[in-house]
Every structure is written in structure tokens, then in C-alpha cells.
N, C-alpha and C positions, 0 to 999 in steps of 0.2 A: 479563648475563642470558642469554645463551647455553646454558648448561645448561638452564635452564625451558623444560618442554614445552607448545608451545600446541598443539591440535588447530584446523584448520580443517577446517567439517563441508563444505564444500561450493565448486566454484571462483567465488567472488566477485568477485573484482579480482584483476586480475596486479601494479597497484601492492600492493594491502593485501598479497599473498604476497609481494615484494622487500620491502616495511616490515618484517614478518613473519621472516623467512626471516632479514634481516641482524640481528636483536636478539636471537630465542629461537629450541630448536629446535624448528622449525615440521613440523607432521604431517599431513599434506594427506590426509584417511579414503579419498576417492574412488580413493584409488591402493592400497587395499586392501580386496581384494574377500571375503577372508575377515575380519569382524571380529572373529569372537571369536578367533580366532589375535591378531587385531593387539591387542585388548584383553588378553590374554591376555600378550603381552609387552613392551605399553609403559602398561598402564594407567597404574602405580606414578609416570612420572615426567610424568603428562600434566597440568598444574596450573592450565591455563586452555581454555578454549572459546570460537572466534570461529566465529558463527552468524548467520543473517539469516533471513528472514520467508517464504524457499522451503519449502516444504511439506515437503520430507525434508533441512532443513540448520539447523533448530534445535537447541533442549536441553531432548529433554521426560524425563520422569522416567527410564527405561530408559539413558540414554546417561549423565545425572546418577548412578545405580547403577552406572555400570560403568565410573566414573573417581571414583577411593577420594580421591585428592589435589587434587581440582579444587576450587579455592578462588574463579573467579573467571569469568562467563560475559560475556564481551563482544560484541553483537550489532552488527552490521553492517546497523542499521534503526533506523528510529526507533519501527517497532510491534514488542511483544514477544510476539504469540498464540501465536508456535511457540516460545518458554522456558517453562517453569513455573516462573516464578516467587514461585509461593508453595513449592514445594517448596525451591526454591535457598535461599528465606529461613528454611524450616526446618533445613537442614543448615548455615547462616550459610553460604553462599556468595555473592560478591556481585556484583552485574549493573549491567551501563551498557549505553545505546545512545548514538542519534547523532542525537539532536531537533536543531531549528534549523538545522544547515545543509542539508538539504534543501527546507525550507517551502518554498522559491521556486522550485523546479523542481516540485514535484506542483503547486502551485496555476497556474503556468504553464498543464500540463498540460491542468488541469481546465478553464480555460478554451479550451486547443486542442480539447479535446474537445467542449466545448460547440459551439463555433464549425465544426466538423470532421462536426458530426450536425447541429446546424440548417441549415447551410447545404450540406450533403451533396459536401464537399471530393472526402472520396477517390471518389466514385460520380464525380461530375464531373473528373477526373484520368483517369478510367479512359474516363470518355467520350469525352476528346480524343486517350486513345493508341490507341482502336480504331478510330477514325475516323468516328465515328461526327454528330459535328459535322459535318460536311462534308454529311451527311442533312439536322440539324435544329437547332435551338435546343435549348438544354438546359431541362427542365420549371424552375418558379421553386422556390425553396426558402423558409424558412424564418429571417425576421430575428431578430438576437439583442439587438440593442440596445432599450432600455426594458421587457424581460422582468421577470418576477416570477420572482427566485429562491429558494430554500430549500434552506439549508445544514443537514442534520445534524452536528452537532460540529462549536461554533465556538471549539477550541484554535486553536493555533499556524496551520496550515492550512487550516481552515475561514475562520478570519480571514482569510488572506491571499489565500484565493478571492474573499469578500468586496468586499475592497478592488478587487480588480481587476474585479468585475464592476461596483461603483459608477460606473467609468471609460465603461460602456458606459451609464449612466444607467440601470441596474437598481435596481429595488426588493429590498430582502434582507431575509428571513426566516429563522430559524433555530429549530432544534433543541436542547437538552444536557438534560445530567441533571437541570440547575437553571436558574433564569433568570442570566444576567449582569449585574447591576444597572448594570456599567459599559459596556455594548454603547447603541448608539445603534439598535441591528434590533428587528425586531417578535419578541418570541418567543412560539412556542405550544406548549404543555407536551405535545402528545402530537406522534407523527411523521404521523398520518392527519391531522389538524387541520392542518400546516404540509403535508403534499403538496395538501391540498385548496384554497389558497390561493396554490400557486407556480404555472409553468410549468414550472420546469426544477428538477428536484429534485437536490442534490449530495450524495452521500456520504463525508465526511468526518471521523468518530469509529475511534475504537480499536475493534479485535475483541472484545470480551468475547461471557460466555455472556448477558448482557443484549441484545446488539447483531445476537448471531449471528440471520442471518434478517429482521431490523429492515426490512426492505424485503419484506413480501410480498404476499400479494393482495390484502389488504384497503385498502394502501396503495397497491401499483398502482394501483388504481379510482378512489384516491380522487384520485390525478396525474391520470388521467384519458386517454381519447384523443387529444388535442391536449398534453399533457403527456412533458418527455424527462427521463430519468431517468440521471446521470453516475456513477460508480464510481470514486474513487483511493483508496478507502479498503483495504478489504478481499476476496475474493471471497464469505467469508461472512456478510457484511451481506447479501447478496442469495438470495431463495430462486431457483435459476436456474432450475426447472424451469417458477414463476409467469412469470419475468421471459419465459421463449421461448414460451408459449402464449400473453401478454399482446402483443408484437410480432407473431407471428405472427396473430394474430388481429383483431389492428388495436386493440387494447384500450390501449395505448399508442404514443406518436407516434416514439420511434424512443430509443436508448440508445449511448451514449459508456463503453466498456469499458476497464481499464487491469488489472484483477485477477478472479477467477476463480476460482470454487470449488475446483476438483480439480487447477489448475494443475501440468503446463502443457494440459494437458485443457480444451479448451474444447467446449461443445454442437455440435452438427456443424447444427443445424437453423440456428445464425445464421450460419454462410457464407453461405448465399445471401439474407440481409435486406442491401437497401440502407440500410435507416435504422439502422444499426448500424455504429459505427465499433469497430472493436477494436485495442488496442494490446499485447505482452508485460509486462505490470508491469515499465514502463519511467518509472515517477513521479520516481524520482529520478538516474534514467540518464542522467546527465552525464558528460563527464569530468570538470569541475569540483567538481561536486560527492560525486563518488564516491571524489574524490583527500582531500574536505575528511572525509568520512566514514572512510574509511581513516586516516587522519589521529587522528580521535579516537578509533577502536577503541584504535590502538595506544598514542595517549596515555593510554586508562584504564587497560591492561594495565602500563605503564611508571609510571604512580602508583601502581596498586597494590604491586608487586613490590617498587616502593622504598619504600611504607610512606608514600606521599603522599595526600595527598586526590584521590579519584577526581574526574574532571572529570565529567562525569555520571549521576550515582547515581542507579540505580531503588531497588535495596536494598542 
């Protein structure tokens, strides 16, 4: 399979590029700066697309235009908001991501995250390297155990947030499209209705144009002042411009960040909130898990090519 041209839109993984690099021939965009030249001379033989969920390293309609022979978009995520997907499945071209083995590093996450803004980790980290212990006692924070949670999207991940917050003797609440008749959580069919009843509200559903924004003022209010609000979901689940006049105002009790509107652009007002933990959309930033993800990009590229059953088909 060597002659098959894959494009990768962005640098991912320096394993996914050796996987990559020894099987097809691999076309790395970032190392050409002119692309209609590079379009221009390798459209023809470029027959697949490995893309992930950064803001300028999907497959939205323009890149799809302007690879005639691309048959096959493999994303290096488990969310697809930056492929168009409905366009791929108009041209029949076909898409996988990489669900499942991540789940346990974002819900990990979310819980670090939780734990990392109620109990204000990195503020106190910083406390002991300026020395500032040596003045005073650190102020008291914020317990996490026996909290009232509320999970929007309880897929794969929302579940396994779930589970692990049960461990802390949480109460769980959740969010979806529909009820789960097989969940054991309380569900309440709007997202105001379940922020109005958590403490610690978790964003966990896919980006759709349903979704985008799913977090805004009206919901803020409804968490409440004493209410934190966590993010591995998306950056545009959240309206950020409510979410930073809501902290800054004291209108909410503090937020655990992993993703980001404009990424890698973050609001410059949240540098200076302590009740704000911020991470690089690092949900699934493992080695392990990035090894296991790379792993099945290249598995669905090498079923397809041989005319095998994709190991994970969107379309």
C-alpha cells in the first residue's frame, strides 16, 4: 500500500506518522506552505485524510473539493465537528474515528478537573512554590465528595464520568437527547432543569449545531453561584464570552477547562481567576492511549484499502 497517498492535516503523533509513513505515502500539509501548489500536484494521488478535532486540522468541505480521489477520511478523535460528515456521505466517501479507547482518559480527566477547581490544586501548588505558606495557612476550599452531579451526554464518556464520580458517593443526574430507560441516573429532559439541581455541572455530548452554545446564560444562573461548571467535551458547547462575565462576577463558583472556543486562543480575562483550572485539550493525552488511537486510524485506513470491514464506521 505504499503507493496510496494519505494526507495528514496536522502534526498528531509522531507514532501515528511512523505507522503512517511505513505503510502509504504519507503527506504531512504543515510542511507546505503553499497549498494550492501542493493541491495542485499531488491532489490526484491523495486518497485518504487523517484529521483530528484541532480547529484547522479536519476535513471540512473545501479540503473534500480539493482531493478528486479521496475515498476515505480517518479521524484521529473520537468527536467528528471538524469533518463534514454529511458531505463525505454525499460524495460516498467513508469516515471512522477512534471511540472507546479513549473513554478513560477524558473521564479520568473530568474528574481531575473537578477535584483540581473544588479543591483549588493548582492555586495551592503555587501557594507553596512562592512561599507564601511560610506567612499563612492556605484559605479552606471546596469538598468533592457527596456532591450533586449533572452530566450532559451520558454516551461512552459521560458514563464513565458517572461511574467514577459514584466512587466519591455523588448523586448523578444527567442530560441526552432522550431518556435512557436503561441508566439507573435521574434524568431531566432540559439542560436548565438538570443545572438547576447539580452542583457540579459536566459537559460531555458531541458538538452538533444542537449542542453548540448548550451552556449559556440562562444555564449558567441556573448552576448557580455556588455551582462549577467542567468542559471535556467541546469548546463550543460553551458560550465563553457568558462563561468569563459569569466567574468574573462571582455569578458562578469556579470552572475546570480542557477545550476552548477559538483554541488554541483562550480568553486572556481567565488568566488571572483562581477558581479556574485550565488545561490544553489534553482529554485524551496519553501515551497510551494515543499509541491505541493511532493504532486504529491506521487499522481503518488498512481495511479499507484491502476492501475489509472498517473497524469503526461513522459512514
Amino acid at each position: 500500500m505504499e503507493a496510496i497517498g494519505v494526507l495528514m492535516t496536522y502534526p498528531m503523533s509522531s507514532y501515528l506518522e511512523q505507522q503512517l509513513d511505513s505503510r502509504f505515502n504519507l503527506f504531512r500539509l504543515w510542511n507546505f506552505p503553499h497549498k494550492n501548489d501542493f493541491f495542485k500536484d499531488n491532489a490526484a494521488s491523495i486518497h485518504a485524510v487523517v484529521g483530528s478535532t484541532q480547529s484547522h486540522a479536519g476535513a471540512d468541505r473545501e479540503l473534500i473539493d480539493s482531493l478528486p480521489a479521496l475515498e476515505i477520511v480517518s479521524s484521529f478523535s473520537v468527536g467528528l465537528d471538524k469533518v463534514d460528515v454529511a458531505y463525505c456521505k454525499e460524495k460516498g466517501i467513508r469516515v471512522t474515528n477512534t471511540p472507546d479507547v479513549l473513554t478513560d482518559d477524558v473521564a479520568d480527566l473530568a474528574i481531575g478537573l473537578i477535584l483540581a477547581t473544588l479543591r483549588r490544586i493548582c492555586e495551592s501548588d503555587r501557594y507553596v512554590r512562592t512561599g507564601l505558606w511560610k506567612k499563612d495557612d492556605f484559605k479552606l476550599t471546596i469538598k468533592f465528595s457527596g456532591k450533586k452531579v449533572g452530566i450532559i451526554g451520558l454516551g461512552r464518556i459521560g458514563t464513565a464520568i458517572a461511574k467514577r464520580a459514584e466512587s466519591f458517593n455523588c448523586s448523578i443526574s444527567y442530560h441526552s437527547r432522550s431518556e435512557k430507560p436503561e441508566s439507573k441516573y435521574n434524568y431531566f429532559p432540559t439542560v436548565i432543569e438538570l443545572a438547576s439541581h447539580c452542583e457540579i455541572l459536566v459537559v460531555a455530548c458531541a458538538l452538533t449545531e444542537e449542542t453548540r452554545h448548550i451552556i449559556n446564560r440562562e444555564v449558567i444562573d441556573a448552576l448557580g453561584p455556588k455551582g462549577f461548571l467542567v468542559n471535556i467535551g467541546r469548546g463550543g458547547h460553551i458560550d465563553e464570552p457568558e462563561l468569563v462575565s459569569a466567574l468574573v462576577e462571582g455569578r458562578l463558583a469556579g470552572a475546570g477547562l480542557d477545550v476552548f472556543e477559538d483554541e488554541p486562543q483562550v480568553p486572556e480575562e481567565l488568566f488571572g481567576l483562581d477558581n479556574v483550572v485550565m488545561v490544553p485539550h489534553v482529554g485524551s493525552g496519553t501515551v497510551e492511549t494515543e499509541d491505541a488511537m493511532a493504532d486504529l486510524v491506521v487499522g481503518n485506513l488498512e481495511a479499507h484499502f484491502l476492501k475489509k470491514p472498517l473497524l469503526t464506521p461513522v459512514v
